[in-house]
C-alpha positions, 0 to 999 in steps of 0.5 A, a space after each residue: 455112342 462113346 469115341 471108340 468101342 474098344 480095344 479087341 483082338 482076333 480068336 484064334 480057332 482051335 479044335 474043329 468042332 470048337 469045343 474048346 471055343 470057350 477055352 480061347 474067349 476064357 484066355 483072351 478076355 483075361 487079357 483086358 479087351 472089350 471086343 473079340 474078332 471071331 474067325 467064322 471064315 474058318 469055323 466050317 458054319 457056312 457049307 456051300 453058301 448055307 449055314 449048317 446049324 448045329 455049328 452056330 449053335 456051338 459058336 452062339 452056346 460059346 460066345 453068350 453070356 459074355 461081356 464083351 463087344 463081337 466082330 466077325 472076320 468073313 470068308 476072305 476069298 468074296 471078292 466083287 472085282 472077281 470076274 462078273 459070272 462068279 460074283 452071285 456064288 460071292 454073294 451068297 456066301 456073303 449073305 450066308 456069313 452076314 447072318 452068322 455075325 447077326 446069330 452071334 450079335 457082332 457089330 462089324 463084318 469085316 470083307 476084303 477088298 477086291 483085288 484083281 490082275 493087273 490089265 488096262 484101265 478100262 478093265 480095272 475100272 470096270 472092275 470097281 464098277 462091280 465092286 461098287 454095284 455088289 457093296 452096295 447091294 451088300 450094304 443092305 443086306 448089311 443094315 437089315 442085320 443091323 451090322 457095318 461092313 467094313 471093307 477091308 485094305 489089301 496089298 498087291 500081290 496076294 495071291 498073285 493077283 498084282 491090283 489092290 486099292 490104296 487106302 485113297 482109293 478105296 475111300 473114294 470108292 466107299 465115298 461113291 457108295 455113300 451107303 451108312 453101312 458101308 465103312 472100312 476096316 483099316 489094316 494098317 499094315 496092309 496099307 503099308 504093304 500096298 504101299 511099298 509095293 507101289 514105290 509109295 512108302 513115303 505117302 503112308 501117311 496121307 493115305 492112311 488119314 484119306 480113308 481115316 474118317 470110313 475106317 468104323 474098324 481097325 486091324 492094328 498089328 505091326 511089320 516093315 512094309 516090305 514085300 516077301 519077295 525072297 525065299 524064306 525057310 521059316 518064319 523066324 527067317 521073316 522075322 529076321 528080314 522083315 519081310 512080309 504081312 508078319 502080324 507083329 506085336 505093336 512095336 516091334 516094327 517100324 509103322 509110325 504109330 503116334 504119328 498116324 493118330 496123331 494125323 488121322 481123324 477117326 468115326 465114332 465107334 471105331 474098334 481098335 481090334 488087333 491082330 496078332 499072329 499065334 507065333 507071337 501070343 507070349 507078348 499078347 498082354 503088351 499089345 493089348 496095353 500097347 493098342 489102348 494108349 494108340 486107341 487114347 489118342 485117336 482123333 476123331 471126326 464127326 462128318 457123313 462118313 461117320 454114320 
């Protein structure tokens, strides 16, 4: 297996029915990429926890006979430090989504970390507890798909729930799992997010290169770590304060890019994907060409946590 498996970035869906699909993979392999990161949490192909087919069969019609390397983002509300009597409804979208990355042959599927309100420490311990116990069972789930899971870094606040891991958090976590296909998915500007809320700005780095060496996939778009906690009246305005997860072009925020792959030591097989919101498609190219020079510079380590 070569060092990185490419440089990709996120799909957006268009119509509902996504027939025109074919028309978003058409404009972003033009772009150069190896990979596209497919947003099935959006695509209406898992109704109720079951796969409603003629939808797959869309997707899988528009995603053959492509050269090119498929992830899938899944529904973004699994989360296994929700409240234990909801945890199977969790799961069985999960296993549902599972099959739809392996139907469309992804390599990586990409689910959130778990986030919860803020409480006393047994309560958040008890909730890693779960969350260890339903990743690993995920995990197998996950091998017999022949996919990686990789568990993605979240910030605190979303959604108004105030308790998300750190990147070093988290990698002790995915450490205690030790399941081969359970990984990460680095959003960097996650971190950075998380971070800042914690009044930790300054270890960035560092826990960043603690979770490094888990991350098989990475979510690579820029923005200020600073947290969206004043009233904006359009996005322009976020822009402008750099407020917020803005989904940024490589470069046009501050995170220390050279820096962090510099420092950082990656699994082999990482997927440098970027995501990029649509606001900001015009300089799509750029951050395409900007993520292979990081991706060129990436470090790697060859260790258990690679495997």
């Amino acid at each position: 297996m070569s060092a990185v498996t490419g440089t990709g970035i996120s799909a957006h869906k268009r119509a509902n029915d996504l027939s025109d699909f074919a028309e978003e993979l058409d404009m972003i392999e033009e772009l150069g990429v190896e990979a596209i990161e497919l947003p099935t949490y959006d695509m209406d192909i898992v109704v109720g926890g079951k796969i409603r087919k003629p939808q797959l069969v869309a997707l899988k019609r528009t995603c053959a006979a492509r050269d090119i390397v498929y992830s899938v983002h899944g529904p973004l509300a699994i989360n296994f430090m929700d409240e234990a009597y909801r945890l199977p409804r969790h799961f069985e979208v999960l296993e549902a989504s599972l099959e739809v990355a392996a139907e469309v042959g992804a390599e990586h599927y990409v689910i959130h970390s778990g986030l919860m309100a803020t409480q006393q420490a047994d309560g958040i311990e008890a909730g890693y507890q779960r969350q260890r116990e339903w990743l690993a069972k995920s995990g197998e789930v996950a091998r017999q798909h022949g996919l990686i899971l990789c568990v993605e870094t979240l910030f605190a606040g979303y959604e108004g729930k105030a308790l998300a891991a750190s990147p070093s958090r988290l990698a002790t976590e995915l450490g205690a799992i030790n399941h081969p296909n359970v990984m990460a998915t680095l959003d960097f500007s996650h971190a950075y997010l998380k971070l800042d809320f914690d009044g930790r700005r300054d270890d960035f780095v560092e826990e960043v290169k603690a979770l490094a060496p888990y991350a098989r996939h990475l979510h690579v778009h820029d923005s200020f770590g600073r947290q969206d906690d004043i009233w904006m009246y359009t996005d322009g305005e976020r822009i402008a304060y750099g407020h917020g997860d803005l989904h940024l072009p490589v470069g046009w925020g501050d995170i220390p890019w050279d820096k962090l792959m510099a420092e950082c030591e990656f699994p082999d097989g990482v997927l440098f994907n970027i995501e990029l919101k649509e606001r900001y498609w015009y300089a799509a190219q750029d951050t395409v060409d900007a993520t292979k020079k990081l991706a060129e510079k990436a470090r790697f380590v060859h260790t258990a946590a690679a495997a």
